[in-house]
Structure formats: structure tokens, C-alpha cells
C-alpha positions in Angstrom: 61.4 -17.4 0.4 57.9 -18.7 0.7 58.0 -19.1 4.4 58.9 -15.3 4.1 56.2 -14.5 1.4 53.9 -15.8 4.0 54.3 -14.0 7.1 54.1 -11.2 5.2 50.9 -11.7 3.4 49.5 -13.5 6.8 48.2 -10.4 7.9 46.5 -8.9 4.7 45.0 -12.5 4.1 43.5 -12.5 7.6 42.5 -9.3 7.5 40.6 -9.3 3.7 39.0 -13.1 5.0 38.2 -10.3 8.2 36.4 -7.8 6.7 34.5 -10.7 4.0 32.9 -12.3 7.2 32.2 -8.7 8.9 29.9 -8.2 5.4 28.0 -11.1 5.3 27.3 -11.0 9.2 26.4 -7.1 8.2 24.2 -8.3 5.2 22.4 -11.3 7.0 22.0 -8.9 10.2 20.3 -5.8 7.7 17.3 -8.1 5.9 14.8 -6.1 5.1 11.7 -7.2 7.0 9.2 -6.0 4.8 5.5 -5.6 6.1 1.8 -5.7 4.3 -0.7 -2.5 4.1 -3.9 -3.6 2.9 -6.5 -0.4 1.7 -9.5 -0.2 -0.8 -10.1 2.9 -1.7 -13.0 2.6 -4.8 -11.6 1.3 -8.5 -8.0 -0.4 -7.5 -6.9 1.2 -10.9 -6.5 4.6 -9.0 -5.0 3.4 -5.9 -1.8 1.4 -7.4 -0.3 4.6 -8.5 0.1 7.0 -5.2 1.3 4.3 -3.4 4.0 2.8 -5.9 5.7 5.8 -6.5 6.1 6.0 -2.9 10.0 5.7 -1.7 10.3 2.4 0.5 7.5 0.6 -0.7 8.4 -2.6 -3.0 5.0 -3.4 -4.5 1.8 -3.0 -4.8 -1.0 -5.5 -6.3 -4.8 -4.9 -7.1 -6.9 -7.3 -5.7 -10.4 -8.7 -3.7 -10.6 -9.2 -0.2 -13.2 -8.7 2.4 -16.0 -11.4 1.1 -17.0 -15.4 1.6 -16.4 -16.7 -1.8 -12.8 -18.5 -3.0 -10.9 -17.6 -6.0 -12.9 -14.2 -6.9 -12.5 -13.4 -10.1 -13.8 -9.7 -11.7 -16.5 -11.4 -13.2 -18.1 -12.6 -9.8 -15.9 -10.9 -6.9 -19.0 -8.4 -5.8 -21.5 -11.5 -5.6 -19.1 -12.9 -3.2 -18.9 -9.8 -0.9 -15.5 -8.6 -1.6 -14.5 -5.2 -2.8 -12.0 -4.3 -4.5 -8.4 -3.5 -2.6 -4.6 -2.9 -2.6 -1.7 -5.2 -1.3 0.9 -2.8 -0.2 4.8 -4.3 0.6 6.9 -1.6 2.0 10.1 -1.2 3.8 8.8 0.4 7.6 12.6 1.3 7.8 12.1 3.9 4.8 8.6 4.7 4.8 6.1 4.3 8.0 2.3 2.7 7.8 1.0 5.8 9.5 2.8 7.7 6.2 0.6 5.2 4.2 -2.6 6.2 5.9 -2.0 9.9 5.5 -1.6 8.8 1.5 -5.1 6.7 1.7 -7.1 9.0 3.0 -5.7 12.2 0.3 -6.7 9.1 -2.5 -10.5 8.5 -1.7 -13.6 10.1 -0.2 -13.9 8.4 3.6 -17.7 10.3 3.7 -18.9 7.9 1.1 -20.4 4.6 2.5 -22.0 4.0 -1.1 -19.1 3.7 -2.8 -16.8 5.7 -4.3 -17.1 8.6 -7.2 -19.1 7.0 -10.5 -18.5 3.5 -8.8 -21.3 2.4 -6.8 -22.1 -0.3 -4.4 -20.4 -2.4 -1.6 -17.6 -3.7 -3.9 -16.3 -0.3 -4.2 -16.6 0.8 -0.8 -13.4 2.2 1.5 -11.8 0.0 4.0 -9.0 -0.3 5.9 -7.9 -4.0 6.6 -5.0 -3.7 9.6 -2.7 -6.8 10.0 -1.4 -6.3 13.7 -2.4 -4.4 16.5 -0.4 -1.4 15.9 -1.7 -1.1 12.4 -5.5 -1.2 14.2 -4.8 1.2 16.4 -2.3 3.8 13.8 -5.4 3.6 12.1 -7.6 4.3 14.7 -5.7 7.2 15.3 -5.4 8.8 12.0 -9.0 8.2 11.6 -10.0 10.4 14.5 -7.1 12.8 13.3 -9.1 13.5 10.0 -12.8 13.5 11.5 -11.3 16.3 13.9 -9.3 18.2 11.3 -12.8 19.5 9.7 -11.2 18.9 6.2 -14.5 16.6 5.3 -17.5 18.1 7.2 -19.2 14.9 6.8 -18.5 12.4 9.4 -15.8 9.7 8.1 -17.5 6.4 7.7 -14.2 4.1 6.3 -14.3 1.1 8.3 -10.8 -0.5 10.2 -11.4 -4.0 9.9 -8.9 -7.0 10.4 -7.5 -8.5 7.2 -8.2 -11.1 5.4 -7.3 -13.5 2.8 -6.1 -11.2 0.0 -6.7 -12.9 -3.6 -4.6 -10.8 -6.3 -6.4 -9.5 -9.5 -5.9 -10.7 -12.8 -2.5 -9.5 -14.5 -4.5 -7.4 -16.9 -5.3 -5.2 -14.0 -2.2 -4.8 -12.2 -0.4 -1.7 -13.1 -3.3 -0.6 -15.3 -2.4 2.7 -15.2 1.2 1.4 -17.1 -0.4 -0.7 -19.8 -3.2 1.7 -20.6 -2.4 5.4 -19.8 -4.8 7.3 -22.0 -7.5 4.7 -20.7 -6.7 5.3 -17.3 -6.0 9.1 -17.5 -10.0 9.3 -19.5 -11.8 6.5 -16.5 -9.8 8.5 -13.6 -10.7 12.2 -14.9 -14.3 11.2 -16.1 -15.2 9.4 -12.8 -14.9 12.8 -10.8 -12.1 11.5 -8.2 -9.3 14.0 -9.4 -12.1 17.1 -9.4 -13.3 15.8 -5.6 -9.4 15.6 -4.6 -8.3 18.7 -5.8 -11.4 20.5 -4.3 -11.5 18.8 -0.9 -7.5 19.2 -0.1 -6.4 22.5 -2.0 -4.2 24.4 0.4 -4.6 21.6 3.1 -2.0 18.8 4.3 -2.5 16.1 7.2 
């Protein structure tokens, strides 16, 4: 009876230990190879937003980049040339870098070389920090896209610059606009971005 039992669960048993090694192979195959957008657009409070509630990207962390010093902190990240940025991690499969540009440029004003909005000075400048070739020249692209587009009638003065070491912010400032709403919603309205925005790309797309 058991030699029975067996050549008649044989098959099933092969075939479930079948289709448990056709899904791991599947899963291991499928890993999603996450890349890094790097962008600083003015105060990193108002560029965390746009971007996370983006489909395919994971995260996306405040921080200081661009400068000489190690370990910036808030207190002392402008003496050491840095300005404030955004790490972005995203899924290229479900949303594309030059998708993330066309979000950057609708979040800041490129015109600016000052600073952006009440926030003046180097450390709140625009940038664009590329990590390959193909971000460099994406960017390159879209940049030249926008001048020609007439939509600023300024000439476009964000820089494309390779990236460097990105140090994160403190945790106080990451997701700001989660732990202090009505604080962000008052900075964000009473720094003149959202009135700049709304003028410069009412009716408009790119």
C-alpha cells in the first residue's frame, strides 16, 4: 500500500518541490535594483514631499552635500560649502530619473542663482548632483528642454554637477512636513514658493 501511495503522490510531490524552486529562481532573478537621485532645490523641508508621494520611489532623506567639511551638521553645514539636498531611492522599473527631473524642476525656481524664495545664499542654491553618465546627460537634456520651452524667460542657471558624499540631516528634519504640518504648511506658504509655482506653471506641463 505505501509503495502504491507513493507512485501516486510522486508526481504532485515533484511537481509542488517544481513550482517552489521556479519561485525562488523568479524571486532572486526580480531584485529590485534600486538607484540614487540626488537634487537640492532651496529648504529640503519642501522637496521631501513631491518626490515621496511619487509611485516607485522608496525613500527620500534631507541632507548636505556639495561642500569640503565632514559630518555637517545644521548648525555649521553652510560654513562648510554645502547646501542643502535630497537623497532620492527609487525603483527605475516603476518610475524613470528623467520623470524625477520633470518633478525637480515644477518644485524650485532654476532662474535663481541666489538662492531660493525667502532663503538666501549658496546653501540654498539649486543643483543637480548626477551619479552616472546617463543621469549627466538626462539632465543635460531636460535642462535644455526647459530653457527652450520659454516657461521661465530667465535663462536657467541650476548647475549638473557629479555627486558627492551625501551626509543625511538630523532626524528632526527628515519628513518635517509629517511631524510638523501646520509648521510646514505656514514656512512653505510664507516663503513665497507655492505663490511662484502656481504662477510660473498654471496651464503649463513639461
Amino acid at each position: 500500500a505505501s509503495m502504491k501511495n507513493l507512485i501516486t503522490y510522486l508526481p504532485l510531490l515533484l511537481l509542488s518541490m517544481f513550482i517552489l524552486f521556479s519561485a525562488a529562481t523568479s524571486a532572486l532573478g526580480s531584485e529590485i535594483k534600486y538607484e540614487k537621485a540626488i537634487f537640492a532645490g532651496g529648504c529640503f523641508w519642501c522637496m521631501e514631499k513631491p518626490f515621496e508621494q511619487l509611485g516607485g520611489v522608496s525613500s527620500v532623506n534631507s541632507g548636505y552635500t556639495g561642500g569640503t567639511s565632514g559630518n555637517p551638521s545644521y548648525s555649521d553645514y553652510g560654513a562648510g560649502g554645502h547646501i542643502e539636498a535630497v537623497e532620492i531611492t527609487f525603483d527605475p522599473a516603476k518610475i524613470s530619473y528623467r520623470q524625477l527631473l520633470e518633478v525637480f524642476w515644477q518644485q524650485v525656481d532654476p532662474t535663481d542663482a541666489g538662492g531660493q524664495f525667502v532663503d538666501r545664499g549658496h546653501s540654498y542654491s539649486t543643483a543637480i548632483f548626477y551619479n552616472s553618465g546617463d543621469q549627466q546627460k538626462q539632465a543635460e537634456e531636460s535642462k535644455n528642454e526647459l530653457q527652450k520651452s520659454g516657461i521661465f524667460n530667465k535663462p536657467i542657471v541650476t548647475p549638473i554637477l557629479p555627486a558627492e558624499k551625501f551626509f543625511p540631516a538630523e532626524d528632526y528634519h527628515q519628513d518635517y512636513y509629517k511631524k510638523n504640518p501646520l509648521r510646514y504648511r505656514y514656512y512653505r506658504s510664507g516663503s513665497g514658493r507655492d505663490r511662484f509655482l502656481d504662477k510660473i506653471w498654471e496651464g503649463k506641463t513639461f
